[in-house]
VEXDREN-2710 file (C-alpha; in Angstrom, 1 decimal):
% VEXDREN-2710
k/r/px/py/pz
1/UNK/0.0/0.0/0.0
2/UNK/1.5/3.6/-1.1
3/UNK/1.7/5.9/1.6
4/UNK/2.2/9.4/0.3
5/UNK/-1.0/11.4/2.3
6/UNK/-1.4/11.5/6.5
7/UNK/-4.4/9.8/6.2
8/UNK/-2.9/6.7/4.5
9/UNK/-2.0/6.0/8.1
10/UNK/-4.8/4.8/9.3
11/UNK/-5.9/2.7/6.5
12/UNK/-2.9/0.8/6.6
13/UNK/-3.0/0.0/9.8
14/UNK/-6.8/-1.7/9.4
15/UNK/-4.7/-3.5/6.4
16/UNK/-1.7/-4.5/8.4
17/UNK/-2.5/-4.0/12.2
18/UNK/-6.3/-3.7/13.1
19/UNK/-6.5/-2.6/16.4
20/UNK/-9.4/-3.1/19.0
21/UNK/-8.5/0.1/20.8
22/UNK/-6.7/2.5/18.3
23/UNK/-7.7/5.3/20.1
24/UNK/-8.5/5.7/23.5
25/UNK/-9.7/8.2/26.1
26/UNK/-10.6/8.1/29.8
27/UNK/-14.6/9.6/30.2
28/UNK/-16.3/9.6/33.7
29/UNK/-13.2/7.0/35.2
30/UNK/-13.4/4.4/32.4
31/UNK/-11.7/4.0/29.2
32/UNK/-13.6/4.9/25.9
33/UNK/-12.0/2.3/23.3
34/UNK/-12.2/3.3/19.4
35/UNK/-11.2/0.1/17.1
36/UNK/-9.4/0.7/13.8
37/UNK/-12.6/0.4/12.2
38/UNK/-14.7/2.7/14.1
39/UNK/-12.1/5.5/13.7
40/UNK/-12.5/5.4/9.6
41/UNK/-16.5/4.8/9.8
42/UNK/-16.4/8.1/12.1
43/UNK/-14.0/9.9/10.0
44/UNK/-16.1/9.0/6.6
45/UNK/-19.4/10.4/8.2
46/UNK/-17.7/13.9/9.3
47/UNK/-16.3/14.3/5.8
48/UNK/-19.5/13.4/4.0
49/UNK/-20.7/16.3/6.8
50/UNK/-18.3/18.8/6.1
51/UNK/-19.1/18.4/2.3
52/UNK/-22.4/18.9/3.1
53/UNK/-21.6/22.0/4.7
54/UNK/-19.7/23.2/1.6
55/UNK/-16.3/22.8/2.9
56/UNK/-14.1/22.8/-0.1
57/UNK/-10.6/21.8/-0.9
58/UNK/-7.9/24.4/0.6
59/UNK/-10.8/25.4/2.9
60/UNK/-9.5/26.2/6.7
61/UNK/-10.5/24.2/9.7
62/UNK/-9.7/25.3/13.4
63/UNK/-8.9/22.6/16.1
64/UNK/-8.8/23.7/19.9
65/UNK/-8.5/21.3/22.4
66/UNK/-6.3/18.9/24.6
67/UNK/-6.1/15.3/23.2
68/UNK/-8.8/13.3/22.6
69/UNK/-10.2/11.2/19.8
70/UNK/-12.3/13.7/18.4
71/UNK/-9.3/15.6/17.5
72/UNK/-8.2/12.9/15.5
73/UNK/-11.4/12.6/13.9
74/UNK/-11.7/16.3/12.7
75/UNK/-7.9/16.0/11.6
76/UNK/-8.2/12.8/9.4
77/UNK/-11.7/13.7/8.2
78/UNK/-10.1/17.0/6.9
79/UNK/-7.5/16.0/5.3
80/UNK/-9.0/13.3/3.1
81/UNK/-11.5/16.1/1.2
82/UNK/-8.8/18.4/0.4
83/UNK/-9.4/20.8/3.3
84/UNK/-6.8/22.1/5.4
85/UNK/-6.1/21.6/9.2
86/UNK/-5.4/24.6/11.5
87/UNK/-4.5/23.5/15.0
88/UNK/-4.3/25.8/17.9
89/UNK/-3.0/25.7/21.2
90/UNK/-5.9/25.7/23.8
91/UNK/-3.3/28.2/26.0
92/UNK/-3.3/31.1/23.7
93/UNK/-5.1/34.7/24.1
94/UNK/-8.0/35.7/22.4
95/UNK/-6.3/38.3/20.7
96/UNK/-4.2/35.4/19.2
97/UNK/-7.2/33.7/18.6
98/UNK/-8.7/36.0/16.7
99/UNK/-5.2/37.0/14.9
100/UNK/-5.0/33.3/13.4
101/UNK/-8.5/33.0/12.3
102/UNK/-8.7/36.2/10.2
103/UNK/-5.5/35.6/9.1
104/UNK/-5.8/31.6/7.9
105/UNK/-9.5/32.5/6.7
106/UNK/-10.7/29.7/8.9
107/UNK/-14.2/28.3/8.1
108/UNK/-15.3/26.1/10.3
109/UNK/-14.0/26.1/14.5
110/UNK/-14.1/22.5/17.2
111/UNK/-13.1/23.6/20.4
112/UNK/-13.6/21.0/23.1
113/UNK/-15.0/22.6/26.2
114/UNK/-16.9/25.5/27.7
115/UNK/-13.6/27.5/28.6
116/UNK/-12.0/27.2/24.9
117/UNK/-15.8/28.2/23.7
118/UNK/-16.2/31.0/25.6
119/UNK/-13.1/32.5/24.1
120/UNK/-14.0/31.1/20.3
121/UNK/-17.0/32.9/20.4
122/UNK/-15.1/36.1/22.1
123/UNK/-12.3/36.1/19.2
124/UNK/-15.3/35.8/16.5
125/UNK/-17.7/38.8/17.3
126/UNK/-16.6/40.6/14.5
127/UNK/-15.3/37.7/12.4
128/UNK/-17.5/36.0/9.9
129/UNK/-17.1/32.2/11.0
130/UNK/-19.3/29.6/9.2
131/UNK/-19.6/27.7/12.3
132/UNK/-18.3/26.4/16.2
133/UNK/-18.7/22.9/16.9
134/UNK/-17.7/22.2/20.9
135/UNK/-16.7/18.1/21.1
136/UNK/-18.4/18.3/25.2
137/UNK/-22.2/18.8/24.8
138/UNK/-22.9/22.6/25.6
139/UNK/-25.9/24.3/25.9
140/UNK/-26.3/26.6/23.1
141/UNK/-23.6/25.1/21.0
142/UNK/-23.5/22.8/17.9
143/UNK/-22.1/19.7/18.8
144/UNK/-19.4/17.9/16.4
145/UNK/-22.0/14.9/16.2
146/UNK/-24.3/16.8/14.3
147/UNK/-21.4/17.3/11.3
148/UNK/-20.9/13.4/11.9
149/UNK/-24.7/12.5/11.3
150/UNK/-25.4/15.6/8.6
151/UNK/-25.4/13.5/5.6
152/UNK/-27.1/10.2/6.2
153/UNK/-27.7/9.5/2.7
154/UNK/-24.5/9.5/0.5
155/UNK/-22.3/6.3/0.3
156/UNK/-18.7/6.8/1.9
157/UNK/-17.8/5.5/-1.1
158/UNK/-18.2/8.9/-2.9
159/UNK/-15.1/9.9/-0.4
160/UNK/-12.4/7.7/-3.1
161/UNK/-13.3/10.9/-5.5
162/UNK/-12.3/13.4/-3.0
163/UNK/-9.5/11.4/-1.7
164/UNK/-8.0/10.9/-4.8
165/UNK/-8.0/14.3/-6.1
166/UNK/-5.5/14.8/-2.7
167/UNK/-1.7/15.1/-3.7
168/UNK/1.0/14.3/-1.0
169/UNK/2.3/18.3/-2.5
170/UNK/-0.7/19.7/-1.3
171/UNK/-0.7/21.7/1.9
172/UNK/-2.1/19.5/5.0
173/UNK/-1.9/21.9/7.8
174/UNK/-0.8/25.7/9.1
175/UNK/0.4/25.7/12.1
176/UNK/1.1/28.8/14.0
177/UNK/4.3/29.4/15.7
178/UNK/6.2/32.2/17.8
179/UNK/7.2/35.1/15.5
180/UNK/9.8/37.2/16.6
181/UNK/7.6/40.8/15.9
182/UNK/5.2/39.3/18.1
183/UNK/2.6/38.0/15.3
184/UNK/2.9/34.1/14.9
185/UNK/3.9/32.8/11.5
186/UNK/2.0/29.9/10.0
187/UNK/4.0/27.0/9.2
188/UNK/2.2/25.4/5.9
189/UNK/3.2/21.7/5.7
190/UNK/2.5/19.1/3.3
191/UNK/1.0/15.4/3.2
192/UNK/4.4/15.3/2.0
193/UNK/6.4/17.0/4.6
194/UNK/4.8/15.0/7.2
195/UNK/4.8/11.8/5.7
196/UNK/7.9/11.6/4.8
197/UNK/9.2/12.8/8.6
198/UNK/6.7/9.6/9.9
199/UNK/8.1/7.3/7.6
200/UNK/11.7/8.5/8.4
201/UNK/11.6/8.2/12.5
202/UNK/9.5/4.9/12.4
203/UNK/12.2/2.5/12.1
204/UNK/14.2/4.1/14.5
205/UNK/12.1/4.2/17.2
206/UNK/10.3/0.9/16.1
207/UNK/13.7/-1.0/17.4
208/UNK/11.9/-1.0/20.9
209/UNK/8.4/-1.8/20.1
210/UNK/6.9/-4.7/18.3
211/UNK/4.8/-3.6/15.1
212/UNK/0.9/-4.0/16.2
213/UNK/1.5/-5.2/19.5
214/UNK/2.3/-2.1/22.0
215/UNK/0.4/0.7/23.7
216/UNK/1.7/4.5/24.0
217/UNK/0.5/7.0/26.2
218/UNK/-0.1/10.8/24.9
219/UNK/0.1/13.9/26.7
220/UNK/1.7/16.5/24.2
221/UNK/-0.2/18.9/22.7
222/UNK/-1.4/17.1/19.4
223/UNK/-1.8/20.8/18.1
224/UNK/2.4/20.8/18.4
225/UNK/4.0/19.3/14.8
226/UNK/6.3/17.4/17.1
227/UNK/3.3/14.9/19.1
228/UNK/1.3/15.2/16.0
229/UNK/3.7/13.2/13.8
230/UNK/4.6/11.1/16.9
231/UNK/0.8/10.3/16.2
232/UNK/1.2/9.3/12.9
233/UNK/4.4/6.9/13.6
234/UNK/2.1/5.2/16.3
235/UNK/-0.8/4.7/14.2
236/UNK/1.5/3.2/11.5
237/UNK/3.4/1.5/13.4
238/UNK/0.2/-0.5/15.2
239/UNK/0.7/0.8/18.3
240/UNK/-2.3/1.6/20.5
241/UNK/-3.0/5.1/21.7
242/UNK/-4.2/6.2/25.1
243/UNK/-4.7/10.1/25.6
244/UNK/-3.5/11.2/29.6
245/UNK/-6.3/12.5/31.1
246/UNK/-4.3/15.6/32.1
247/UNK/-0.9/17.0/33.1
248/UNK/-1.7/16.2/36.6
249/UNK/-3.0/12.7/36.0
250/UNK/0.1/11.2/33.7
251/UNK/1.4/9.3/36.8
252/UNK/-1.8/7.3/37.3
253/UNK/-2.6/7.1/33.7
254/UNK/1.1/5.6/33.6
255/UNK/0.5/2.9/35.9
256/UNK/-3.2/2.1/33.7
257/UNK/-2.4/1.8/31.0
258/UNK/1.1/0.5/31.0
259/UNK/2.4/1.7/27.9
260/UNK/5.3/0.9/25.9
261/UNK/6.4/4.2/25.5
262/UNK/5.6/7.7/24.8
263/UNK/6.6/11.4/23.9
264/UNK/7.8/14.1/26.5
265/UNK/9.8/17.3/27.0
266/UNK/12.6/17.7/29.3
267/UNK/10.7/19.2/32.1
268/UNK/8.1/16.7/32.3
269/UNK/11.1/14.2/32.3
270/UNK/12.6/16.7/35.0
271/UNK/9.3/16.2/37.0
272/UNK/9.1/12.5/36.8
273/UNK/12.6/12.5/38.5
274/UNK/11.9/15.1/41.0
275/UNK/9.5/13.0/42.5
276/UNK/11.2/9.9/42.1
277/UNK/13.6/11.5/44.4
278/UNK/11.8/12.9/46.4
279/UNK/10.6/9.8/47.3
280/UNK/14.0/8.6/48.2
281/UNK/14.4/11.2/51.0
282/UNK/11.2/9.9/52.7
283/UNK/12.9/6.4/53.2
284/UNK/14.5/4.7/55.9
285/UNK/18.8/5.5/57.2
286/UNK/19.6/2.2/55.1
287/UNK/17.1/2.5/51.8
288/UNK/17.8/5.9/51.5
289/UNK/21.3/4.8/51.6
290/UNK/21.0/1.8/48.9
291/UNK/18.4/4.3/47.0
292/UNK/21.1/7.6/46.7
293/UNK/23.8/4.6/46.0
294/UNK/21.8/3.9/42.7
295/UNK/21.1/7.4/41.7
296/UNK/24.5/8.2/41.8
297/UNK/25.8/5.0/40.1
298/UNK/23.1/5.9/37.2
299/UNK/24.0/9.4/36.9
300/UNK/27.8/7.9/35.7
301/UNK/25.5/5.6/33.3
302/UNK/27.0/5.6/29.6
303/UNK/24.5/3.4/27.2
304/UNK/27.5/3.9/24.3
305/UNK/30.2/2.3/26.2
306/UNK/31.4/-0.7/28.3
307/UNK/31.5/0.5/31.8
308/UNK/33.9/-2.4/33.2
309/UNK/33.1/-5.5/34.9
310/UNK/32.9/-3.7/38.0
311/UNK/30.5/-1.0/37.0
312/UNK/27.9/-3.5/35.5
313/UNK/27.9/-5.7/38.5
314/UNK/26.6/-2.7/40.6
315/UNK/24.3/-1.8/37.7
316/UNK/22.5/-5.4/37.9
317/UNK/21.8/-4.7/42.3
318/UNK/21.0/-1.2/41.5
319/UNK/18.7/-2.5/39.1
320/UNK/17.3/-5.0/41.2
321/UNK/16.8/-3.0/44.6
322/UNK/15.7/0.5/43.3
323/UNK/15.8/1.0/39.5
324/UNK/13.0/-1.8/39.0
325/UNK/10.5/0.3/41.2
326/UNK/10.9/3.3/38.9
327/UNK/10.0/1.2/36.1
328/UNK/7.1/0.2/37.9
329/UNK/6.0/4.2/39.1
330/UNK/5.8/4.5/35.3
331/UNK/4.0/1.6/34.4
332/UNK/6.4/-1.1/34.0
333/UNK/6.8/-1.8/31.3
334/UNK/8.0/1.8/28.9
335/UNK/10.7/0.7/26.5
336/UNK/11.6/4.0/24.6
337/UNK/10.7/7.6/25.7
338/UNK/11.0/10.4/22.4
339/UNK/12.5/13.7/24.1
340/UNK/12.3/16.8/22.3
341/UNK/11.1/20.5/21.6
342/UNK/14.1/21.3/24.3
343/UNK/17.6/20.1/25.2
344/UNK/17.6/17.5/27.7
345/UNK/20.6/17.6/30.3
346/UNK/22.6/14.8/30.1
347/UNK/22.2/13.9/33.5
348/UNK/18.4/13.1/33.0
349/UNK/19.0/10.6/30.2
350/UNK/21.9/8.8/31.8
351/UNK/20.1/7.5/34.9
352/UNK/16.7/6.9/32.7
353/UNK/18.8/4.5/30.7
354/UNK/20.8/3.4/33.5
355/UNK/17.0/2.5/34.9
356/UNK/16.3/0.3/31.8
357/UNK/14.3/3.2/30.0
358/UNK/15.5/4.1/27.1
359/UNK/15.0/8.3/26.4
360/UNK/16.0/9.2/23.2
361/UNK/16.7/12.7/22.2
362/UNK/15.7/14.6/19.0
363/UNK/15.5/17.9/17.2
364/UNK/14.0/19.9/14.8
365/UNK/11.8/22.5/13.8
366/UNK/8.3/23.2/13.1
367/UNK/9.4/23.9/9.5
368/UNK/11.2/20.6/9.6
369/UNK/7.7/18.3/10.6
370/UNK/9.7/18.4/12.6
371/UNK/12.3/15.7/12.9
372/UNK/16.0/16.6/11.4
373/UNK/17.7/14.4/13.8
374/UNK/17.4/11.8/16.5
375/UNK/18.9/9.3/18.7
376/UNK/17.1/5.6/19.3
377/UNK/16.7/3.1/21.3
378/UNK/19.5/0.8/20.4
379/UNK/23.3/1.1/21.7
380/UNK/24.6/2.0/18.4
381/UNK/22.2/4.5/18.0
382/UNK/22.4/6.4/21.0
383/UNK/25.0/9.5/22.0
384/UNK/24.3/11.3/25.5
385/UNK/24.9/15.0/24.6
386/UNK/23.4/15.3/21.5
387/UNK/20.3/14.9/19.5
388/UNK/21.4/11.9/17.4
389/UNK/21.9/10.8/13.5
390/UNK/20.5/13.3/10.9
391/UNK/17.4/11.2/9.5
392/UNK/17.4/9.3/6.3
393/UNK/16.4/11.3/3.0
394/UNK/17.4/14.4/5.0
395/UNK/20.1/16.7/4.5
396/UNK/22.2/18.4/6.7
397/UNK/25.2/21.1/6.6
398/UNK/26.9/23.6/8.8
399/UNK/26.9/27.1/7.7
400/UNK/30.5/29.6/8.0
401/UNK/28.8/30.9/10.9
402/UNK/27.8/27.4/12.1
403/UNK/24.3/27.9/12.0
404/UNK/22.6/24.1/11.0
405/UNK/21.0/24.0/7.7
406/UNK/18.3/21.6/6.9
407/UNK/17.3/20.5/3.1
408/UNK/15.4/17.3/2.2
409/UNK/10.9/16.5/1.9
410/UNK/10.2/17.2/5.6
411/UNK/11.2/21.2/4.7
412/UNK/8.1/23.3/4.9
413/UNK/6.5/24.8/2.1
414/UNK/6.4/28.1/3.6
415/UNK/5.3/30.8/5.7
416/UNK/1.6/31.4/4.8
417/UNK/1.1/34.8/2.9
418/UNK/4.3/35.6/4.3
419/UNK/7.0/35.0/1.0
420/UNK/9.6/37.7/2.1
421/UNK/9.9/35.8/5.4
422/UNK/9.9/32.5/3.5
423/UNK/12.3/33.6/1.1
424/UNK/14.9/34.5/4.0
425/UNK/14.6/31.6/5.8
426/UNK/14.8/28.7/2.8
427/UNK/18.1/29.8/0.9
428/UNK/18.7/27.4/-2.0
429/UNK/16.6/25.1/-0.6
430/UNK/18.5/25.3/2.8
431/UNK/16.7/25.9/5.5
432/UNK/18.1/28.2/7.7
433/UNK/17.4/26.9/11.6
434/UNK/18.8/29.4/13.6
435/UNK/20.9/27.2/16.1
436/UNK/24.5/26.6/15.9
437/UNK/25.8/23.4/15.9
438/UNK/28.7/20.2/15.1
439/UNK/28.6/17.1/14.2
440/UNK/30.3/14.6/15.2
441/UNK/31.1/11.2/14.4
442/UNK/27.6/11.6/12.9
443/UNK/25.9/13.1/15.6
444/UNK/24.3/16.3/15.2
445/UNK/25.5/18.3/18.9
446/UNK/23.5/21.5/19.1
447/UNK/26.0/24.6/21.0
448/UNK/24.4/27.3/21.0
449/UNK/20.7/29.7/19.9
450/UNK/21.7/31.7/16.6
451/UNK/18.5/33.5/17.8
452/UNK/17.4/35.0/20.9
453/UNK/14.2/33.6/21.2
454/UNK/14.5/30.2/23.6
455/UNK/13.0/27.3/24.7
456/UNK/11.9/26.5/28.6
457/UNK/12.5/22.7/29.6
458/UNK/8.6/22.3/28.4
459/UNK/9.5/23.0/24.6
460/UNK/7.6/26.5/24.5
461/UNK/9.0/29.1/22.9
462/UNK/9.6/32.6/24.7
463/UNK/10.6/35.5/22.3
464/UNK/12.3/37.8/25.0
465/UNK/12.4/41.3/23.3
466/UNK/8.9/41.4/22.9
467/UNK/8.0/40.8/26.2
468/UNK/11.0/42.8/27.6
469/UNK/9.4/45.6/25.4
470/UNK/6.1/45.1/27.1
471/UNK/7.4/45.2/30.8
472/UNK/9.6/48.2/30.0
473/UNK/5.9/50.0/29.7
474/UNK/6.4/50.6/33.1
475/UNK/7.8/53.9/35.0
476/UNK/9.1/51.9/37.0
477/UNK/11.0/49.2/35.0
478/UNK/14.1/50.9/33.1
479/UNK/15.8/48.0/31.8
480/UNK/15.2/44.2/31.9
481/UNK/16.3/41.1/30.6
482/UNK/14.3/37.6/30.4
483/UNK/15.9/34.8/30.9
484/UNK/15.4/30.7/31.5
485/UNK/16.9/28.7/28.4
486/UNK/16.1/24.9/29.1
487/UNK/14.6/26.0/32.4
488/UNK/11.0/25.2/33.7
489/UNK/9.8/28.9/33.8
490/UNK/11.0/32.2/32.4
491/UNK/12.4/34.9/35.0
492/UNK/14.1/38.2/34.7
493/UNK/16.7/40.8/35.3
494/UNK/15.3/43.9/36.3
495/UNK/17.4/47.1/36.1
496/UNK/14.6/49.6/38.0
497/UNK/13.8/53.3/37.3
498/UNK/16.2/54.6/40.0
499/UNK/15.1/58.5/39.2
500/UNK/11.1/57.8/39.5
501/UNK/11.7/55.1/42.2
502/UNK/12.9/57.8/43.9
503/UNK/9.7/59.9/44.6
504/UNK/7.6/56.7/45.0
505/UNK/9.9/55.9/47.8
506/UNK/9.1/59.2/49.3
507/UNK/5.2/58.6/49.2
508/UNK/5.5/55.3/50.6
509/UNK/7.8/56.1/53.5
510/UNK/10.8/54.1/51.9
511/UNK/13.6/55.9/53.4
512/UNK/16.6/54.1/52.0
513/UNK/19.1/55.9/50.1
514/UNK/21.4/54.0/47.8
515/UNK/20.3/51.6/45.0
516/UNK/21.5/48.7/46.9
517/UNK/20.1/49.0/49.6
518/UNK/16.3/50.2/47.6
519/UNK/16.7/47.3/45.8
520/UNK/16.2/45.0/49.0
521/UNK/13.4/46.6/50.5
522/UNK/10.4/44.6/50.5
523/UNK/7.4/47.7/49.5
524/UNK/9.8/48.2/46.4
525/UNK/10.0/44.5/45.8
526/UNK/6.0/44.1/46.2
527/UNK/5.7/47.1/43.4
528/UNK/7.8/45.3/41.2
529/UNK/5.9/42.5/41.5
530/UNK/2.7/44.1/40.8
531/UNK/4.1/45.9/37.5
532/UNK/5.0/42.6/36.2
533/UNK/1.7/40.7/37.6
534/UNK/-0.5/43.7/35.3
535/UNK/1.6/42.9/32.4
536/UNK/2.0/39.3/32.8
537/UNK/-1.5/39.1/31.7
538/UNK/-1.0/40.0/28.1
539/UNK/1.1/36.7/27.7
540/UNK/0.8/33.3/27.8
541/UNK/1.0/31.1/30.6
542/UNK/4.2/29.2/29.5
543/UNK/5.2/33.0/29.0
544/UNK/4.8/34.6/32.1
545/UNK/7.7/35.7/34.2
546/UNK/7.6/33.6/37.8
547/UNK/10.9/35.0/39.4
548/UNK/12.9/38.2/39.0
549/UNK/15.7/39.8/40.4
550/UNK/16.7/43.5/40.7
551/UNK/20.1/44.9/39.8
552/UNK/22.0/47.9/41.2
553/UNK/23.2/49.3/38.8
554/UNK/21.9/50.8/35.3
555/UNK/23.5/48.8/32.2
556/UNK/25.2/50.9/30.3
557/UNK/27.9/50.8/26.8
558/UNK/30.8/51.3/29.0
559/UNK/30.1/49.1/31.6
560/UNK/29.9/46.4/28.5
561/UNK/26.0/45.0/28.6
562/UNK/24.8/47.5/26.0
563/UNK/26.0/47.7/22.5
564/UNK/26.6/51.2/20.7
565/UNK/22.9/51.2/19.1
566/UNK/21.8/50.3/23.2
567/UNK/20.8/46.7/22.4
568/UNK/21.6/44.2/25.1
569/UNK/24.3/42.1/25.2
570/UNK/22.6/38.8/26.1
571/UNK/25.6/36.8/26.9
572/UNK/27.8/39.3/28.4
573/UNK/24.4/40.1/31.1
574/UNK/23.9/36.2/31.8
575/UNK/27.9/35.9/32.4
576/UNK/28.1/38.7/34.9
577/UNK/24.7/37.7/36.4
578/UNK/25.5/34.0/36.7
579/UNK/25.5/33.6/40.1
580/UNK/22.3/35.8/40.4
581/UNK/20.5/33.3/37.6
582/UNK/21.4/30.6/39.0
583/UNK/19.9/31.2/42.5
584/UNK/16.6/32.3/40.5
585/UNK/16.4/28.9/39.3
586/UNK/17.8/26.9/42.5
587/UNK/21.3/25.7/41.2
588/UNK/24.1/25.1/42.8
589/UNK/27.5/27.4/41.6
END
């Protein structure tokens, strides 16, 4: 069977690997299982609906929800008539909202509950939208059923016209990302883009799981490229999919359904050993002993070499007395755990795999579908430190400036209605990624951001100068700097406005003199607080700044952290403000 179009997926798999519970979500305590075959009976009914509705090839469809089936269905049963998939994160302002549907011309909305509703129907008051489906039943709301049971007279087999007429070069989906000017940019990929990415990262990751026989568990935003493919792997792979009830719930959901592996980011892996070791401190003088003695032997842990005789025979009683009980916190029985949208330290994926659980790192790009390069679950795959082999069919080179450059089927077809922006970023063919990077004995090792904008430890992106540009509103707030690469939250350095801090302190009985010691007082901290609280509000939450600190003394161009046109000097700031970062974030010096 060719596979050249994302929803070739799931037919294969009723070919190959029927499955009894292909997709699977957890409704008033119990599991909702949805065979192979119900899947493409559902799917078929809401495309005959959305025909009926006189949804149209290139046509845009909104998605806005956490994972569940129903996203699934609204995502297969678009593609397969030609129309075009716009997922959105559920997280997002209604200004953003509202941005992306005006500028994706966006037809048709399913949002899943009352919340995402509420701010659907906020972002379309003055937007002509041909209709909002909700996938929870909501009083006052069409429900997706209805587009599922509109046509109850055509044969599905009409559907082989439309499908046909779909070419693996014609755009699939738009996804909105980050943009540095503070508008996202919509990422348009192809069947082609993504197909080609699935088919690229399934034998890789398949070392670890048998085909048709496994289960995965999903928590990552399916609205993210990154999950979303991971989807499509699973599904052709044969593997069953359970959707986590929440963030919150992963942990039980683990032990449920007991899955053979599934996708995360670095903080969530972060999380899972937090608590593990937590745990360890509640233990008894000799566990925590035995317990700390494994962590520690782990954290050494190299899956590409032979640790010596001495090493392994450790390994096997660490195994046996404490790493076997974190296999079983997380089900028992996870074989292969796909990292990505952020670095991962080291650390983390040493004593994972040094627990029998094998976490493989990866990177890429929205524009890339996103994979460009991974490690995998097999000793000669696997390099701690970086993010693995480039993928097969891709191409990859390092600039002069050492920025990594990306050329091969998973490269988007562009920005939408943006062609300047496109044109700069895919030179030649080569996309530009703005990291900087090395390979190394065929490892791709990512060193540095080209860019300023960063990643926390939960893959989100955080474009600093905007927001720095937002929280400089402020009378208060003179200069500031955001910071927390690959860490859990974003913080900042705040530089405040020493000359109009000066009559506030008067008003508010603040009787301290020098900056140093203003900057300790606790009614000037509070204020700070609030100024940032008030503007916090006109981000995200994975945006928001949690922690700040103040500094003494204004940055200027002599004192080095300002360049001549007064733009910051990002690395010269975090150097001289090390010590200061890292007791924002807990670290030890």
């Amino acid at each position: 069977m060719e596979l050249t179009r994302a929803f070739d997926f799931i037919y294969y798999q009723l070919k190959e690997y029927p499955q009894y519970d292909c997709l699977n979500f957890k409704e008033n305590g119990n599991w909702t299982n949805y065979s192979t075959q119900e899947v493409i009976d559902i799917v078929n009914k809401l495309s005959l609906g959305l025909l009926k509705l006189g949804i149209k090839p290139g046509d845009k469809i909104a998605i806005i929800s956490p994972n569940r089936p129903e996203w699934n269905f609204i995502d297969l049963a678009t593609q397969q008539i030609g129309a075009v998939s716009v997922p959105m994160y559920p997280t997002i302002t209604v200004e953003d909202y509202k941005y992306i549907f005006q500028h994706a011309e966006v037809k048709l909305v399913f949002a899943s509950n009352q919340e995402l509703i509420d701010k659907v129907n906020e972002a379309t008051q003055e937007i002509d939208i041909h209709g909002i489906y909700a996938f929870d039943k909501i009083e006052g709301t069409n429900h997706w059923t209805e587009v599922r049971d509109l046509d109850q007279t055509s044969n599905v087999s009409i559907l082989d016209t439309h499908k046909d007429k779909v070419s693996e070069d014609d755009l699939l989906t738009i996804i909105y990302t980050s943009g540095t000017t503070g508008r996202p940019k919509g990422v348009m990929l192809s069947h082609k883009n993504v197909v080609s990415n699935t088919l690229g990262v399934a034998p890789r990751f398949g070392k670890a799981i048998k085909r048709g026989d496994g289960k995965a568990l999903s928590f990552l935003p399916l609205c993210h490229i990154y999950e979303r493919t991971g989807v499509y792997y699973l599904t052709f792979w044969g593997t069953s999919i359970y959707y986590a009830e929440s963030m919150e719930a992963i942990p039980e959901n683990l032990r449920e359904v007991r899955p053979d592996s599934f996708h995360t980011v670095p903080r969530l892996l972060e999380k899972i050993y937090d608590k593990i070791v937590s745990k360890g401190y509640e233990l008894s003088t000799t566990k925590r002993k035995i317990f700390f003695w494994a962590v520690n032997l782990g954290l050494r842990y190299n899956p590409s070499i032979n640790m010596g005789w001495w090493y392994n025979l450790q390994h096997k009683w660490a195994d046996k007395l404490v790493f076997s009980q974190w296999r079983e916190a997380l089900g028992g029985n996870v074989k292969m755990i796909g990292s990505g949208a952020a670095a991962l330290q080291p650390r983390l994926a040493r004593v994972f795999w040094a627990a029998g659980m094998r976490v493989c790192e990866g990177y890429g790009l929205t524009e890339t579908s996103p994979v460009i390069s991974s490690n995998a679950p097999a000793i000669e795959d696997i390099r701690i430190g970086t993010v693995g082999r480039i993928l097969e069919g891709v191409e990859v080179k390092i600039a002069a400036d050492g920025e990594i450059l990306c050329k091969g089927p998973n490269v988007m077809m562009g920005y939408f209605k943006q062609p300047d922006i496109t044109a700069e970023t895919i030179v030649d063919g080569w996309f530009h990624t703005g990291d900087i990077g090395v390979v190394e004995d065929g490892f791709l090792k990512i060193t540095d951001r080209k860019k300023e904008m960063f990643k926390t430890s939960g893959g989100k992106y955080i474009s600093p100068q905007q927001m720095e540009n937002k929280f400089k509103e402020s009378i208060y707030i003179e200069q500031i700097m955001i910071v927390g690469e690959g860490q859990k939250f974003p913080s900042a350095l705040v530089v405040p406005n020493y000359e109009t801090l000066e009559g506030w302190c008067k008003e508010a009985g603040v009787s301290e003199k020098s900056n140093a010691e203003i900057i300790k007082n606790q009614k000037v901290i509070e204020l700070i607080q609030e100024e940032i609280n008030s503007r916090n509000k006109e981000f995200g939450n994975w945006e928001q700044i949690k922690k700040f600190e103040l500094i003494e003394n204004t940055w200027g161009i002599d004192t080095g952290e300002l360049t001549p046109t007064l733009k910051l000097k990002r690395r010269v700031i975090k150097a001289k403000f090390e010590a200061l970062i890292e007791s924002i974030y807990g670290m030890s010096s």
